[in-house]
MITIZA-217135 format. One line per field, with one value per residue: residue number from 1; residue in one letter; chain; y, x, z of N, C-alpha, C, O in turn. Coordinates in nm, 2 decimals. Layout:
REM MITIZA-217135
n NUM/...
res a/...
chain A/...
n.Y Y/...
n.X X/...
n.Z Z/...
ca.Y Y/...
ca.X X/...
ca.Z Z/...
c.Y Y/...
c.X X/...
c.Z Z/...
o.Y Y/...
o.X X/...
o.Z Z/...
This chain:
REM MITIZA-217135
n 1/2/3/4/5/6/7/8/9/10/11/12/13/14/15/16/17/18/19/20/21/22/23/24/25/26/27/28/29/30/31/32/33/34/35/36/37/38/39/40
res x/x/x/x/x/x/x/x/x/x/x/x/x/x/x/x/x/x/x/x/x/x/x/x/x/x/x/x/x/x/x/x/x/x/x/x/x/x/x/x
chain A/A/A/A/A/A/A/A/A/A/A/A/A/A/A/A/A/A/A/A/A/A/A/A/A/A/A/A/A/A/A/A/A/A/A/A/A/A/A/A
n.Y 4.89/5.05/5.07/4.83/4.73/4.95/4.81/4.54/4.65/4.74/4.54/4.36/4.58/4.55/4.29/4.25/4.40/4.72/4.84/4.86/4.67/4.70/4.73/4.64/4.76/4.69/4.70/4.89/4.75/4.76/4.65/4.46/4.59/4.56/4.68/4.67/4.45/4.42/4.54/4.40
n.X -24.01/-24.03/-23.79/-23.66/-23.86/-23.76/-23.53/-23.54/-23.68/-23.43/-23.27/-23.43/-23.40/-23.16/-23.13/-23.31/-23.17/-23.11/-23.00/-22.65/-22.47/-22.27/-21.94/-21.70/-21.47/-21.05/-20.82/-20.55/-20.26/-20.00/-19.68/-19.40/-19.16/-18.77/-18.64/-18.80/-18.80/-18.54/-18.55/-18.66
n.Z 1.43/1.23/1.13/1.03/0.84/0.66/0.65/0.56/0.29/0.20/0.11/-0.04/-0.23/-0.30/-0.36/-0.61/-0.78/-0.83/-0.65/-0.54/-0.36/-0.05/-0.06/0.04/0.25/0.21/0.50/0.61/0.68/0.84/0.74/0.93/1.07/1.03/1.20/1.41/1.52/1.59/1.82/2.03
ca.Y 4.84/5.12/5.02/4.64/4.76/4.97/4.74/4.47/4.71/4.82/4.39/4.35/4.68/4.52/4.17/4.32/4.49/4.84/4.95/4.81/4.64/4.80/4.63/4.63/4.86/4.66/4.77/4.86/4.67/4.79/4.58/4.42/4.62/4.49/4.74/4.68/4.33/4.42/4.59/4.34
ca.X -24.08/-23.99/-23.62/-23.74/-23.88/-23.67/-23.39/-23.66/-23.66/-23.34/-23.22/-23.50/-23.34/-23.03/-23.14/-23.35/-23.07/-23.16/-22.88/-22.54/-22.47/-22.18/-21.80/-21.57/-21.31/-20.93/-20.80/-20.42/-20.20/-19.83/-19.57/-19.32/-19.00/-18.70/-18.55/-18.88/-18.77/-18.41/-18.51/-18.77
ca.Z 1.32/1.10/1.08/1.00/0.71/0.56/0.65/0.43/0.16/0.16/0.08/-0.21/-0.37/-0.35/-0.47/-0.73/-0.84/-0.77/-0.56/-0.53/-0.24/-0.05/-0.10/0.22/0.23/0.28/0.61/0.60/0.81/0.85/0.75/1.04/0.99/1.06/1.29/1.53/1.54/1.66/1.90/2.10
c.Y 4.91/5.06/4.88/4.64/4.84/4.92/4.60/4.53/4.72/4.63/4.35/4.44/4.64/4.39/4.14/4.39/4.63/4.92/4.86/4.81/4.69/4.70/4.71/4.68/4.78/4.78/4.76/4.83/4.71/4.65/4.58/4.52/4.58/4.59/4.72/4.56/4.34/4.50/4.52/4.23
c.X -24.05/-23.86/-23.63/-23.77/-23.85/-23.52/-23.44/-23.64/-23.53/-23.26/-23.29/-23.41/-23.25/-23.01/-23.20/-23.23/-23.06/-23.07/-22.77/-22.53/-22.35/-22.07/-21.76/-21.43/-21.19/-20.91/-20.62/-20.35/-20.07/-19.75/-19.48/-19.20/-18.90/-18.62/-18.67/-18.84/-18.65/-18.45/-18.58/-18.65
c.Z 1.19/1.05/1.02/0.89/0.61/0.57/0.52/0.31/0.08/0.08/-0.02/-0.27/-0.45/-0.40/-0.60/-0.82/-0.86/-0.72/-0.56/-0.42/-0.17/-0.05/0.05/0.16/0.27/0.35/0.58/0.71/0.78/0.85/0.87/0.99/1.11/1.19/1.40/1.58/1.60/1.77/2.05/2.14
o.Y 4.86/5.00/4.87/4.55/4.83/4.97/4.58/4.46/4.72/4.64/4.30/4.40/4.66/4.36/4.06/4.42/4.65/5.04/4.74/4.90/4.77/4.59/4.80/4.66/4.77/4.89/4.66/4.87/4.67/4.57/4.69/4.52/4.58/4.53/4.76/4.54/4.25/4.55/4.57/4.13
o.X -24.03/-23.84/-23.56/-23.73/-23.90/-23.42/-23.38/-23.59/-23.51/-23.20/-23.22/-23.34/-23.23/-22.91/-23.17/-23.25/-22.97/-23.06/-22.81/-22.57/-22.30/-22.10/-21.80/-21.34/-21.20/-20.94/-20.56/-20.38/-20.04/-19.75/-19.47/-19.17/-18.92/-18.53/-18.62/-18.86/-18.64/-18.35/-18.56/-18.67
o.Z 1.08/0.94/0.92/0.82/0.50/0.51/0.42/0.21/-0.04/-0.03/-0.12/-0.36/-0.57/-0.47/-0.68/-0.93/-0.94/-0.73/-0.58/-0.35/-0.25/-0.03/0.12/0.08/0.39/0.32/0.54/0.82/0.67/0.94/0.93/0.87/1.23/1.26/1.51/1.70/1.68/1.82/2.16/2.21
């Protein structure tokens, strides 16, 4: 019940404008390189 309602609060704050909502980190992905490809 507790977490419910400061999960509640915590989405007004952030539709009120109160807190900044959090952004999503890009994930890095390794380029193919060409020598892994010669060797498959």
């Amino acid at each position: 019940m507790k977490a419910r309602l400061n999960e509640m609060f915590w989405k007004l704050a952030v539709a009120l404008g109160l807190i900044e909502p959090p952004r999503m980190q890009p994930i890095p992905v390794r380029a193919p390189r060409e020598q892994d490809h010669r060797r498959r």
